[in-house]
VOGU-3710 file (C-alpha; in Angstrom, 3 decimals, decimal comma):
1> xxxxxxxxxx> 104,694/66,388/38,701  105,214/63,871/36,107  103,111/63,597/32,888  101,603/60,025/34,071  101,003/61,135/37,650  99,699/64,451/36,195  96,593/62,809/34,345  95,509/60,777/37,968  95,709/64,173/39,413  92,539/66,143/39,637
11> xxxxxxxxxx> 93,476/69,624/38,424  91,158/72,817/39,773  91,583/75,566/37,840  91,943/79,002/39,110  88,443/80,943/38,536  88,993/84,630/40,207  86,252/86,727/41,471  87,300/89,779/39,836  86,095/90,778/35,902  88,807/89,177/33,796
21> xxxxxxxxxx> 88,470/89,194/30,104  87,656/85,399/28,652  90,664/83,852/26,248  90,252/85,475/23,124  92,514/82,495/21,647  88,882/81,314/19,456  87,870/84,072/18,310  91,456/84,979/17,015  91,400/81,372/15,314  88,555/82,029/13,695
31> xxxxxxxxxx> 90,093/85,300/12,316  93,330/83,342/11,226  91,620/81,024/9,258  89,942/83,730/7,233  92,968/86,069/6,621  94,070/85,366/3,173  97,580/86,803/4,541  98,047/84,357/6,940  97,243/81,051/5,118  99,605/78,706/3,253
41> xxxxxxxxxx> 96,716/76,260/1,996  93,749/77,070/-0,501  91,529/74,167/-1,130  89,438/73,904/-3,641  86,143/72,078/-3,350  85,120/71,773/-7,289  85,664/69,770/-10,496  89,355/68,125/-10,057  89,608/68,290/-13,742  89,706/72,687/-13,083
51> xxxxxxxxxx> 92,032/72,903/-10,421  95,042/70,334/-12,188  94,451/72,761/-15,401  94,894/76,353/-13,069  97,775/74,267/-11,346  99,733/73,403/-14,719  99,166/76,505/-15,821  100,716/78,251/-12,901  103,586/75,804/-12,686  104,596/76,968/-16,599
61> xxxxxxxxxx> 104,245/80,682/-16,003  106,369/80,021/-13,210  109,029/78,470/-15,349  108,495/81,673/-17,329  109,138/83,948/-14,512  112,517/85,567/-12,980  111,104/87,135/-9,799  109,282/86,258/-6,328  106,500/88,938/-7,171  105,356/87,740/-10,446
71> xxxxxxxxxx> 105,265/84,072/-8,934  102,892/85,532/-6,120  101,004/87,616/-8,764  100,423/84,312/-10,682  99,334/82,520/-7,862  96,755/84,575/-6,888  95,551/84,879/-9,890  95,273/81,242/-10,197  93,173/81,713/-7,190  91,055/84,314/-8,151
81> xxxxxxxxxx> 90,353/81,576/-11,488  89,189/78,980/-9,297  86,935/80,890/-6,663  84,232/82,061/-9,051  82,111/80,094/-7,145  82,742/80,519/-3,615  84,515/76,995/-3,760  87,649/78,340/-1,511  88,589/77,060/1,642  91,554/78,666/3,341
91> xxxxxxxxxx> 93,913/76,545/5,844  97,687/76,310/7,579  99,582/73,099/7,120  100,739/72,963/10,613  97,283/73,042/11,774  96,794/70,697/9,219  99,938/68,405/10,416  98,668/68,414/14,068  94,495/68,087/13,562  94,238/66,380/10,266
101> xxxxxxxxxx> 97,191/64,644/8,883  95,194/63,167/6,004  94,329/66,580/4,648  98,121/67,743/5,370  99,461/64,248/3,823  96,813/65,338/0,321  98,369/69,306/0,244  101,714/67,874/0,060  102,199/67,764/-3,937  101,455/71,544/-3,841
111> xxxxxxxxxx> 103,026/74,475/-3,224  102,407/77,304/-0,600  98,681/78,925/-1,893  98,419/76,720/-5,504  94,848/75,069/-4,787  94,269/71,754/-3,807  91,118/69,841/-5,008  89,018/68,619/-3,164  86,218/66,295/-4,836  83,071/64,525/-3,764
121> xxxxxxxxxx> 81,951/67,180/-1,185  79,448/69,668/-0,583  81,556/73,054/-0,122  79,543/73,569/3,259  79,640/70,278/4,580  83,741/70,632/4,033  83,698/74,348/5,597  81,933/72,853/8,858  84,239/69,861/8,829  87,316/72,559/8,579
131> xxxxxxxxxx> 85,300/74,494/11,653  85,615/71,498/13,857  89,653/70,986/12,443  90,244/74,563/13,655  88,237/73,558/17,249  85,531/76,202/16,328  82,223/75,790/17,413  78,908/73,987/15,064  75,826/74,886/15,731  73,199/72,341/16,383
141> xxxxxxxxxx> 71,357/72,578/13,410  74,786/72,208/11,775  75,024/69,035/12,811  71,417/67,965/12,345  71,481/69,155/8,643  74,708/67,632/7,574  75,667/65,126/10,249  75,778/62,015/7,708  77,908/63,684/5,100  80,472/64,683/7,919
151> xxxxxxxxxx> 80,433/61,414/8,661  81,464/61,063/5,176  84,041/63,481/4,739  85,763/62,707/8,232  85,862/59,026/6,823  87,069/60,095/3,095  90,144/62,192/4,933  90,553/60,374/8,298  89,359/63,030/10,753  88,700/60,361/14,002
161> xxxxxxxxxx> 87,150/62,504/16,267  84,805/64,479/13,907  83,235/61,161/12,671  82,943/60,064/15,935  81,265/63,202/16,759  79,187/63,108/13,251  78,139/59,834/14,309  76,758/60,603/17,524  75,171/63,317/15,757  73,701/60,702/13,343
171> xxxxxxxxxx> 72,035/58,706/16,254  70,593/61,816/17,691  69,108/63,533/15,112  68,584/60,603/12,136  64,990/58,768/12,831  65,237/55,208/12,498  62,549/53,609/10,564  61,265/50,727/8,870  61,740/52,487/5,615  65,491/53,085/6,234
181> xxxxxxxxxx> 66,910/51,056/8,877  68,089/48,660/6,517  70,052/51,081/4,678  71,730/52,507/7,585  72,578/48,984/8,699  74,374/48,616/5,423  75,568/52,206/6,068  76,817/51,770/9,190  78,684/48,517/8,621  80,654/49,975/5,371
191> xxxxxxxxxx> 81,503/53,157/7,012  82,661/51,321/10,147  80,178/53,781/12,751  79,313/51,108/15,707  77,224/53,623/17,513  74,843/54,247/14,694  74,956/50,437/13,624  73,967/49,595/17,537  71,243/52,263/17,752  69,755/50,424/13,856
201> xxxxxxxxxx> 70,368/47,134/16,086  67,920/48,836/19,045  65,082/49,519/16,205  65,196/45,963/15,552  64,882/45,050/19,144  62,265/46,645/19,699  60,431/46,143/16,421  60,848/42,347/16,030  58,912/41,758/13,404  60,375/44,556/11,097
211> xxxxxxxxxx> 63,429/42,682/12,126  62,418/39,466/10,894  60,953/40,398/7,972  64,508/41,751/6,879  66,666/38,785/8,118  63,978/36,285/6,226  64,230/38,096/3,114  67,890/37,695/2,682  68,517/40,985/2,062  71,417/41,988/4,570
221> xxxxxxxxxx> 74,779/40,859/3,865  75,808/37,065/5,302  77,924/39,033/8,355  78,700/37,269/11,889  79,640/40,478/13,369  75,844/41,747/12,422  74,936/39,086/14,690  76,845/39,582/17,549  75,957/43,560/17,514  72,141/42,094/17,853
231> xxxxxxxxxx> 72,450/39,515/20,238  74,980/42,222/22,537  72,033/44,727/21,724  69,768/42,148/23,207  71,841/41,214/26,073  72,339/44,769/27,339  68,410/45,196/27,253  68,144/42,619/29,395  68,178/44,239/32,924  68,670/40,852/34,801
241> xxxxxxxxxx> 72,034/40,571/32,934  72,507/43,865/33,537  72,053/43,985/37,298  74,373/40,947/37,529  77,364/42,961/35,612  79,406/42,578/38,462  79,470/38,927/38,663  81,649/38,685/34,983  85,082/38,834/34,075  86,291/41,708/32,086
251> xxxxxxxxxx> 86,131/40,090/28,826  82,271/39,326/29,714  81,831/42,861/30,853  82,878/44,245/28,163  80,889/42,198/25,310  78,230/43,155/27,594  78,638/46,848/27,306  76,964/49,466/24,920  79,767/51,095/22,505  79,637/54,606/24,000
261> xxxxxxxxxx> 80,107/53,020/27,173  83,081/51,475/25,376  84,490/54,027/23,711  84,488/56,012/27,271  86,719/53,216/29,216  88,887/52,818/26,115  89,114/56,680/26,437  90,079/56,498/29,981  92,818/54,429/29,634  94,333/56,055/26,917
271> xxxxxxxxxx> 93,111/53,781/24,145  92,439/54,224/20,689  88,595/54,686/20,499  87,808/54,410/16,666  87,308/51,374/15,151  84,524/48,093/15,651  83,031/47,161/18,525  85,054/44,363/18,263  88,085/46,324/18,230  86,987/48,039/21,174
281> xxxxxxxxxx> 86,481/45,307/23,361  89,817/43,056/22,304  91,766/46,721/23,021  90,563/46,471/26,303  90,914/43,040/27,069  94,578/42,796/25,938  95,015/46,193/28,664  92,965/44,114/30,745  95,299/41,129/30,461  98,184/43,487/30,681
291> xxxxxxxx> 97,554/45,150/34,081  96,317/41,311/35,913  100,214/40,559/34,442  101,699/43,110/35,799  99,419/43,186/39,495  100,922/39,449/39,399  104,478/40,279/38,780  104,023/42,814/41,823
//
């Protein structure tokens, strides 16, 4: 079976009725990422100022030294110097490579097990975002505790699907109020997070005069795309248009649809799924466009 006819083919997976153990392949990942034996990356989440100083220093003992050993010896002592705090975070560059090239592309300067800074982040908020790197499982209250600084760090180091996730998180577990929806508007829009920015857009909906009282005081930034989120917000709560879905062309249909809803046919058609919801919807309009070309070529 091909590899294109293979993803239109509905798989069913073999589920015996005798005791079989369950793949242990998690719980050995979790293991591997804790073995300081096994790892070839040490990050450091602390002062960036420490770790260049323990990294120079290592680098001119190791000019100093003849052997393999003592260059180990040094380097884990150079490690030992820099986890006083608790501040160490092991990893594998070809995990790295395959689940988060923009922490693989940052370890590159450094050598095997000399520690990479890592600035700007809470040390548990980076150990949760390495979790869901390693496909290891975050507990709810994870997620509810620290969702908008994962959001953070998957945006500082490019980690798609964990800000996606962080952001869904966000609109889940973040209450919307008069106090701070205007924040997370401006929030939302810098960070790029459509789904949070559209749920911000739903508060206003349905608190109009909150709304209002924001817009008139000039206090959100002169943005046309802030507009179209609210009026597609608006449009999508209308059930007449709604009901009449059907009746639109694709590019309609799509302006028309909520950004999950988005993000789940870009998904399904192999699309990139970060970005606006502009992005979204011209992605799937140019596939659109694509496939009535090629049905008319047939």
């Amino acid at each position: 079976i091909s590899k294109n006819q293979h993803s239109e083919v509905e798989v069913k997976r073999f589920i015996p009725k005798s005791f079989i153990p369950k793949n242990s392949f998690a719980e050995k990942l979790s293991n591997l990422i804790t073995d300081e034996n096994l790892v070839d990356v040490l990050f450091v989440v602390q002062n960036e100022k420490h770790c260049k100083e323990s990294y120079e220093e290592v680098e001119h003992k190791k000019s100093a030294s003849d052997s393999d050993n003592e260059v180990t010896l040094l380097q884990q002592s150079s490690v030992r110097d820099v986890d006083n705090d608790g501040n160490l975070v092991y990893a594998h560059r070809l995990i790295l490579q395959a689940c988060a090239p923009g922490l693989a592309m940052l370890c590159e300067p450094y050598a095997n097990l000399i520690p990479v800074p890592i600035d700007g982040v809470d040390v548990e908020v980076f150990k949760i975002a390495m979790k869901y790197v390693y496909g290891l499982d975050i507990e709810r209250n994870e997620w509810k505790l620290h969702c908008q600084k994962l959001v953070d760090v998957a945006d500082k180091y490019e980690l798609i699907d964990l800000k996606l996730t962080a952001e869904a998180a966000c609109v889940e577990f973040m209450a919307i109020t008069a106090d701070n929806a205007h924040d997370l508007l401006l929030y939302a829009d810098a960070k790029n997070c459509p789904l949070l920015k559209e749920a911000v857009m739903k508060f206003f909906v349905n608190n109009k005069a909150e709304a209002l009282r924001i817009v008139s005081s000039n206090i959100l930034p002169k943005s046309g795309s802030l507009l179209t989120d609210l009026l597609a917000v608006m449009t999508a709560e209308d059930q007449k248009y709604v009901q009449n879905e059907g009746k639109f062309d694709d590019s309609m249909k799509y302006k028309m649809m909520d950004v999950s809803s988005l993000r789940r046919e870009a998904s399904e058609r192999g699309l990139d799924i970060d970005g606006s919801r502009e992005t979204l919807i011209a992605s799937l309009e140019n596939e659109s466009g694509k496939k009535r070309k090629r049905g008319e070529a047939e």
